[in-house]
C-alpha positions in Angstrom: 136.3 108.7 126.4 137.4 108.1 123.0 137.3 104.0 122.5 135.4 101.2 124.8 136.7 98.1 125.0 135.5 95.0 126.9 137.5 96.2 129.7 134.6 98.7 130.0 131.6 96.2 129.6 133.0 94.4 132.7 133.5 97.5 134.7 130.0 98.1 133.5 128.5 94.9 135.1 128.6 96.5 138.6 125.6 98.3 137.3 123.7 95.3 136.8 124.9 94.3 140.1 123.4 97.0 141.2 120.1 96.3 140.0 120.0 92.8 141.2 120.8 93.9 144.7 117.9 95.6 144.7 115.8 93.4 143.2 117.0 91.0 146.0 116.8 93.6 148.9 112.8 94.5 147.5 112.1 90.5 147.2 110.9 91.6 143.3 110.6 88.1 141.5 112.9 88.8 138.9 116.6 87.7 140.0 116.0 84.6 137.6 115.1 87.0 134.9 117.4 89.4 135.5 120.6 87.1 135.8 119.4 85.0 132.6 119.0 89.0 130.4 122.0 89.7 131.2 124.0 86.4 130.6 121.9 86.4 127.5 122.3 89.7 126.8 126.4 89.4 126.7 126.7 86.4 124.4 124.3 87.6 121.8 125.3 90.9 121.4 129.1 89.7 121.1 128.0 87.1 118.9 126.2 89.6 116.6 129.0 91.6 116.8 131.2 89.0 115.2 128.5 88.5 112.6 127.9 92.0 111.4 131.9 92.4 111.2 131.6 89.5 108.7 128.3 90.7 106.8 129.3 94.0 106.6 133.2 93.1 105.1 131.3 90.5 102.7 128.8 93.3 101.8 127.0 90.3 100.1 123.1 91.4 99.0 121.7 88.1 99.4 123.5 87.8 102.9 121.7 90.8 103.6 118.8 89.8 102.6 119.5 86.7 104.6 120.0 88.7 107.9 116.2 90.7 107.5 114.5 87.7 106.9 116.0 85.9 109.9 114.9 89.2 112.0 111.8 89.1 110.5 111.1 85.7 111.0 112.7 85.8 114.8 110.7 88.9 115.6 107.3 87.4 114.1 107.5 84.2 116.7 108.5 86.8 119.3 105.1 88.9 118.6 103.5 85.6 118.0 104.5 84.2 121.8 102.5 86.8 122.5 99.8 86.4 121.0 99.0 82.3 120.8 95.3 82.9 122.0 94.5 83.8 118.0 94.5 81.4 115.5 97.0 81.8 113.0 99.2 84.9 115.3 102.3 83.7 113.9 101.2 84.3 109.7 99.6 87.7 110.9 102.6 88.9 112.9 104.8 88.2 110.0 102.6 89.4 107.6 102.4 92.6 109.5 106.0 92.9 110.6 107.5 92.0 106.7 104.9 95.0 105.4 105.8 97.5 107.8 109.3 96.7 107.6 110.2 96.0 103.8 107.8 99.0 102.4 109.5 101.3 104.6 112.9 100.1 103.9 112.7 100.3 100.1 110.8 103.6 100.6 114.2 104.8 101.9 116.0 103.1 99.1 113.7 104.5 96.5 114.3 108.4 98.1 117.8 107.4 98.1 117.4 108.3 102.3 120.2 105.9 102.5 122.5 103.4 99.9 122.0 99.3 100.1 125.3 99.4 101.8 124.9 96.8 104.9 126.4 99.1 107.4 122.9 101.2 106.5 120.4 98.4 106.2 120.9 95.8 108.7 120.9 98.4 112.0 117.8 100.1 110.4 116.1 97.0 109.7 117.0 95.9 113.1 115.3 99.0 114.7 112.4 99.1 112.3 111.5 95.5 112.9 112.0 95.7 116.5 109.5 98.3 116.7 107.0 96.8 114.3 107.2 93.5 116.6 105.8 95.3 118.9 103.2 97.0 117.4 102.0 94.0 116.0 102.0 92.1 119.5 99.9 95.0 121.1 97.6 95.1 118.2 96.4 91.5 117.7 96.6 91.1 121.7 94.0 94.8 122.1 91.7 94.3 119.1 91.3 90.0 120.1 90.4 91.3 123.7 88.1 93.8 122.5 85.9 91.7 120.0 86.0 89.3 122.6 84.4 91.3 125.3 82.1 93.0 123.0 80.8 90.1 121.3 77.0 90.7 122.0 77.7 94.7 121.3 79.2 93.5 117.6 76.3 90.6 117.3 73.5 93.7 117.8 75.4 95.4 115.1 75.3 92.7 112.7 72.3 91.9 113.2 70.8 95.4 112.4 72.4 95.6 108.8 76.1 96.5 109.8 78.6 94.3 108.1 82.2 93.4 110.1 84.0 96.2 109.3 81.6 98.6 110.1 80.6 96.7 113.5 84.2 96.1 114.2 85.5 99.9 113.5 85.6 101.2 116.7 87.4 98.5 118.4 90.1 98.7 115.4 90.6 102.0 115.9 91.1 101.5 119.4 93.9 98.6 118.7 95.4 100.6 116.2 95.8 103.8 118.6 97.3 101.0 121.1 99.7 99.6 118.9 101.3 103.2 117.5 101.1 104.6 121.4 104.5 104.3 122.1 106.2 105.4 118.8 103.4 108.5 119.4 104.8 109.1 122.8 108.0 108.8 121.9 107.7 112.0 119.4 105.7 113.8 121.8 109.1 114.2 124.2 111.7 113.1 121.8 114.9 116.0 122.3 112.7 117.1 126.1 112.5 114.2 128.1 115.2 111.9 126.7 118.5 112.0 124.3 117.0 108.8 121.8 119.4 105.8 121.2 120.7 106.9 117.0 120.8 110.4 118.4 123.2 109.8 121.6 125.3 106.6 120.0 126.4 109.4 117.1 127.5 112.3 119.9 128.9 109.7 121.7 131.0 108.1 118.8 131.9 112.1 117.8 129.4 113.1 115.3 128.3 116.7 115.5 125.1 117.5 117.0 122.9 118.2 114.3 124.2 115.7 112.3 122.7 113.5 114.9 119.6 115.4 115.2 119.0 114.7 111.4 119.7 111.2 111.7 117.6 110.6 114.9 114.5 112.7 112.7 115.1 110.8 109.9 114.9 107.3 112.5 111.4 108.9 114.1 109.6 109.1 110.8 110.6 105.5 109.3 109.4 103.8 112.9 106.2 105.8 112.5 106.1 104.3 109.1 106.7 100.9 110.0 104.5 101.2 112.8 101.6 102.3 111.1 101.6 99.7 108.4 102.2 97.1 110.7 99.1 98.5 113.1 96.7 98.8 110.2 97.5 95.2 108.9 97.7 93.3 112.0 94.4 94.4 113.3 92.8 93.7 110.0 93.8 90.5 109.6 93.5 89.2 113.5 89.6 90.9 112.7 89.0 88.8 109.6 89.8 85.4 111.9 86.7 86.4 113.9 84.5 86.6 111.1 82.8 84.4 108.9 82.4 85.4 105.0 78.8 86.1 105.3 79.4 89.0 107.8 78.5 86.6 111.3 80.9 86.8 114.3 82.1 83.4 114.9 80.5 81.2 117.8 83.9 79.7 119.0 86.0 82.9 119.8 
């Protein structure tokens, strides 16, 4: 197989076929869904495709620059949809999801990982702010449930000296583990369980193994980056909105 054209993305559709017949046989309520993703699905990735042609033949910085803020942006009101039960989830989503993403990006710049070339930054930043969308959704959503739940446990803190970091630590640990579990299970059986997407689009495009290895390493390490910083950030800004400045859990949570 040495080209795909969209001869092969039809020919392709009889898997989704596939799915939807048994999505119809099993009466799971997701035909809608499922027909919509991949309708969806088809337009915007040959859209993008178009795009990126023209960014990356432009190799303008500011267009660049252009296309991370509009993921950054897109993937903050995705987290935020997520999230609309704490005030302010959109400001904290982005906040989170620009840190994680731009510090880890220039950190690559700055070790000279990879070159400001837009072939390099735009399918990075696209994976990097993918993942840090998520991180941030699962965060803000785990650490709002917990302080909500254990609002008389926090109170009985408070009210014995502790201030809101101190009577909030467990439960932002907790959203923290919640929002880095996936990247963390995804490095536990990385190369075992599954062939990762950087790693198999490079063997499949011809690249030699461990070339792809060192790219799909290299791929791990920034998403645990981003993740992190978008973990730690998220969950301490969601905490402050539950907080007054004098330390006292707020009464309308």
């Amino acid at each position: 197989m040495t080209g795909v054209g969209i001869e092969n993305v039809l020919v392709s559709l009889v898997l989704a076929a596939i799915a939807l017949a048994i999505g119809y046989f099993w009466k799971v309520p997701v035909q809608k869904n499922m027909a919509v993703g991949i309708i969806r699905s088809f337009i915007q990735l040959i859209a993008v495709g178009y795009a990126l042609k023209y960014v990356f033949d432009l190799e303008s910085i500011w267009l660049i620059l252009m296309v991370i803020i509009v993921m950054i942006l897109v993937g903050s009101h995705a987290s935020y949809s997520l999230s609309k039960q704490v005030r302010g989830a959109f400001l904290i989503s982005f906040s989170a999801i620009a840190a994680g993403s731009l510090v880890t990006i220039g950190s690559m710049l700055i070790l000279k990982i990879i070159t400001f070339e837009a072939r390099f930054i735009i399918p990075l930043s696209g994976m990097i702010i993918s993942n840090a969308m998520n991180a941030a959704a699962l965060t803000i959503n785990r650490i709002s449930s917990d302080i909500r739940s254990n609002s008389l446990a926090i109170e009985t803190a408070l009210s014995l000296g502790k201030n809101r970091r101190e009577s909030s630590r467990p439960y932002r640990k907790q959203a923290v583990i919640a929002g880095m579990t996936s990247i963390l299970n995804f490095m536990k059986t990385v190369g075992i369980v599954a062939l990762p997407g950087a790693m198999t689009g490079m063997i499949l495009a011809g690249a030699e193994p461990l070339e792809a290895v060192f790219w799909q390493l290299i791929v791990v390490y920034m998403l645990l980056s981003s993740v992190t910083i978008s973990s730690v950030i998220a969950v301490e800004l969601t905490t402050e909105k539950y907080f007054t400045p004098y330390h006292q859990l707020k009464s309308k949570i």
